[in-house]
C-alpha positions in Angstrom: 19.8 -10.9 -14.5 17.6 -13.6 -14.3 14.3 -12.9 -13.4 14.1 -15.6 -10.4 17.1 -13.8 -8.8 15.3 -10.3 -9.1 12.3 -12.0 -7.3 14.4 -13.8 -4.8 16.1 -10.2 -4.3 12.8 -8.5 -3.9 11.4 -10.8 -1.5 14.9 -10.9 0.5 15.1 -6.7 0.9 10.7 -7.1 2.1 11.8 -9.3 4.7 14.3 -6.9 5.9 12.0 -4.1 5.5 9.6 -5.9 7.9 12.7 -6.9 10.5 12.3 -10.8 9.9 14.7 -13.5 9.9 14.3 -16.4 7.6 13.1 -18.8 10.2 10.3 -16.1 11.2 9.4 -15.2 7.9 8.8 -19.6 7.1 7.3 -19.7 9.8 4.5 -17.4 9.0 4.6 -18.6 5.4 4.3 -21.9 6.4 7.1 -23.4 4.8 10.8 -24.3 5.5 13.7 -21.8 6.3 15.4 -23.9 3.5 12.6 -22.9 1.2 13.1 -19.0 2.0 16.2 -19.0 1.8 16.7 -21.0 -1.5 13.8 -18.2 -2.9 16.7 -15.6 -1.9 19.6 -16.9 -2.8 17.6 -18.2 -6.8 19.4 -21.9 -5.6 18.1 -25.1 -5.7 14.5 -25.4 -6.3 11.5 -23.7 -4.5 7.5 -25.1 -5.4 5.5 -22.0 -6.9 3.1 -22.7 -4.0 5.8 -22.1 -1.4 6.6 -18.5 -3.2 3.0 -17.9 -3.1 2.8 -18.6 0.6 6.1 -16.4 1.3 5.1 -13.2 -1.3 1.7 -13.2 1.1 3.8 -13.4 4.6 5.4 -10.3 2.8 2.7 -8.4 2.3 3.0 -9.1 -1.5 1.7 -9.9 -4.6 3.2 -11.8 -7.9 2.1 -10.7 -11.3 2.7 -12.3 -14.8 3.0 -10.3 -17.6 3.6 -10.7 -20.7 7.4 -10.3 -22.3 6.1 -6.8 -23.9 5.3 -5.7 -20.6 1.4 -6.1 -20.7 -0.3 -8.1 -18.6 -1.8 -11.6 -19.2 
């Protein structure tokens, strides 16, 4: 599985945890429903800012690591 649709599904089952729709949840990202729900659904194409801006909304926080598994 690709890993942008493992993020999109973490973010999606977050939301639901916290009860929000997709316009709520832009809205207090401060970015399009269009955006959120292209993060979700891994279509189209979704500025790294924007994730940023949902992932905190969520109560979140990305990490990279390396492929081995430690971080960078």
């Amino acid at each position: 599985m690709p890993e942008i649709t493992r993020i999109g599904e973490r973010f999606a089952a977050r939301r639901l945890q916290l009860g929000l729709t997709q316009q709520l949840l832009a809205d207090l990202a401060g970015v399009s429903r269009y955006s959120v729900q292209s993060l979700e659904y891994a279509t189209g194409s979704v500025k790294l800012q924007s994730v940023g801006q949902i992932a905190e909304a969520l109560g979140l926080r990305l990490d990279i690591t390396t492929t081995d598994g430690g971080a960078s």
